[in-house]
C-alpha positions in Angstrom: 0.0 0.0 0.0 1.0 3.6 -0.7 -0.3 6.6 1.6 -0.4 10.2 0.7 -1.0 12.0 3.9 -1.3 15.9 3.5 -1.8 19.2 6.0 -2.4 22.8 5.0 -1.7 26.4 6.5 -4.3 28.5 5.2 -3.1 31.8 4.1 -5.4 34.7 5.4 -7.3 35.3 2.3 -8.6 31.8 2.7 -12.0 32.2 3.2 -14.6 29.5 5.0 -16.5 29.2 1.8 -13.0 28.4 -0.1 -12.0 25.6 3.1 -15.2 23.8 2.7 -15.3 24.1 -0.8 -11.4 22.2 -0.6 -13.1 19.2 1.2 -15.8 18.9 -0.8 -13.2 19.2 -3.8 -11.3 16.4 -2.2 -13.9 14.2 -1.1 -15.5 13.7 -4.5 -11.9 12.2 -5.6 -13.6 9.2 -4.2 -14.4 6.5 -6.7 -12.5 8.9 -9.6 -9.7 8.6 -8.9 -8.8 4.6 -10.3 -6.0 3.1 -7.6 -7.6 5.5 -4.8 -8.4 2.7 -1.8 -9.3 5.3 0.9 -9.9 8.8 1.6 -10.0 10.9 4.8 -10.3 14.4 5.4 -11.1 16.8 8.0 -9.9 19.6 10.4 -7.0 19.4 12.3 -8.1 19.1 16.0 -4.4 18.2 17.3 -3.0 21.0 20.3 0.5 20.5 18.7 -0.4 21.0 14.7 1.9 24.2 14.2 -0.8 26.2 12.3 -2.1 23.0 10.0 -5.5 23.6 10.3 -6.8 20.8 7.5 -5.3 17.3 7.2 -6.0 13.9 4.7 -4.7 10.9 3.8 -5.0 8.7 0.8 -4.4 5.0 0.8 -3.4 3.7 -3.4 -3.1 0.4 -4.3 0.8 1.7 -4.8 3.4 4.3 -6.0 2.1 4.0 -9.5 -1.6 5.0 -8.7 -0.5 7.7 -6.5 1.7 8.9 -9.1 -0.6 8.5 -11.6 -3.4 10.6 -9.6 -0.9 13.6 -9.1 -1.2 14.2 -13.1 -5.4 13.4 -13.0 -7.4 15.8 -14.1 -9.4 16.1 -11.4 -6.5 16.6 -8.9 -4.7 19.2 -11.4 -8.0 21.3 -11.1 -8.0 21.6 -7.2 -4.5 22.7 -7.4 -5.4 25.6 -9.9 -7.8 27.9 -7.6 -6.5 25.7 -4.1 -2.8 26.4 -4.5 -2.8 30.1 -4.1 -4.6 29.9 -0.6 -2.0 27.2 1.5 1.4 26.2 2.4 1.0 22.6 2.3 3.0 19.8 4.1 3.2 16.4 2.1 4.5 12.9 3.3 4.1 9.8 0.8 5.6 6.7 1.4 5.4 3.1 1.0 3.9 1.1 3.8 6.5 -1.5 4.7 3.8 -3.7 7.0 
């Protein structure tokens, strides 16, 4: 298995409107995206986050459906409009269990 886990800083002109409209976004990923096991999403409700206010994680069949979802469509149009408004933090690695 290959997991894509994922937080985001929202910069200030973030609005609520934009931060639910980036879950929604995200969610419908689910059953699109082909290799795409799992999907979780939600706001970070961790004391020790360091301003990462929104966190996910992916679960792919393996490196080649994750790397294959980075170029879909679907994902390459969230990161037009979603970009602008984070700094993101990214970890992707290869279960080894």
């Amino acid at each position: 298995m290959y997991f894509h886990i994922f937080g985001f800083q929202w910069k200030p002109e973030a609005t609520e409107t934009l931060k639910e409209r980036a879950k929604a976004d995200i969610s419908a990923f689910k059953g699109k995206i082909p290799g795409l096991l799992e999907l979780h999403v939600g706001h970070n409700e961790s004391p020790h986050g360091k301003g990462y206010a929104f966190a996910g994680v992916m679960r792919f069949t393996g490196k080649a459906a994750f790397e294959a979802y980075v170029t879909h469509p679907q994902h390459q149009a969230l990161l037009k409009w979603l970009v602008p408004l984070i700094d993101p933090v990214e970890f992707d690695f290869l279960a080894l269990d």
